[in-house]
N, C-alpha and C positions, 0 to 999 in steps of 0.2 A: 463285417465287424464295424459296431458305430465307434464315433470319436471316443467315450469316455468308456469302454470296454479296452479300447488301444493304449487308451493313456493311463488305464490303470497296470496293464500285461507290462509297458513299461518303466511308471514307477517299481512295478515289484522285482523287474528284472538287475531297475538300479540298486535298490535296497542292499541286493544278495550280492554286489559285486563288491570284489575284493579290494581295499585301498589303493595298495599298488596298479591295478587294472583300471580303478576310477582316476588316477591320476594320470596315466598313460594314457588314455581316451581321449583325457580332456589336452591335454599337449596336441593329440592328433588332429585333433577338432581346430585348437587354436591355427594352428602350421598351414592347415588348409583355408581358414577362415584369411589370414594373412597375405595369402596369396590368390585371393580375390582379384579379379578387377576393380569392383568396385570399390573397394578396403583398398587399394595400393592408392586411387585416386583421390579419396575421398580426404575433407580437410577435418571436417566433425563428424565422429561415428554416435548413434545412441545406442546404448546398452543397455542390459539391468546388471544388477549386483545381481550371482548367483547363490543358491541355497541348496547347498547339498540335498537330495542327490541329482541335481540339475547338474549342467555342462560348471567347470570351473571357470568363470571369465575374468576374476582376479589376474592370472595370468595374461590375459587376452588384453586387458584391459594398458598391465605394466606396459606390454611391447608395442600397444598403439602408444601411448607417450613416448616409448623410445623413437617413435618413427615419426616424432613431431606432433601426433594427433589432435587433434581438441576432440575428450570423451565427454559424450552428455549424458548423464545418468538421470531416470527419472522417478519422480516420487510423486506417488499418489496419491487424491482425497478422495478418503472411504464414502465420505458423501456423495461426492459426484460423481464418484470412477474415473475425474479426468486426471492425467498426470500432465505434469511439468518437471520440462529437463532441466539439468544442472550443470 
């Protein structure tokens, strides 16, 4: 199966899932993301802002600040494809 066969099986898988399930996931995701090595170490994490029905990192994002973090968020130029974090 190539990449964009995969990544369509699971957008459509996200699509169909249920609120509560989508939220629950993404808690599970965060929980495990947290308890990284390299996340427990790290001083600045880079993220993106998520977009349904992507991973929720809103959440991910609050508990890095709780934990001291410096988050860098990055934004794009559509011209040059390069981003810079924030």
């Amino acid at each position: 199966m190539d990449k964009s066969t995969l990544r369509n099986r699971i957008k459509e898988a996200l699509a169909t899932m249920s609120e509560e399930a989508y939220h629950e996931q993404s808690l599970a995701i965060v929980k495990k993301v947290l308890q990284e090595p390299y996340i427990i170490e790290a001083k600045t994490i880079g993220i993106t802002i998520s977009n349904k029905p992507e991973v929720d990192t809103n959440h991910l994002i609050d508990e890095l600040w709780k934990l001291g973090k410096k988050v860098a968020v990055p934004k794009c130029n559509p011209k040059t494809r390069e981003m810079t974090f924030y």
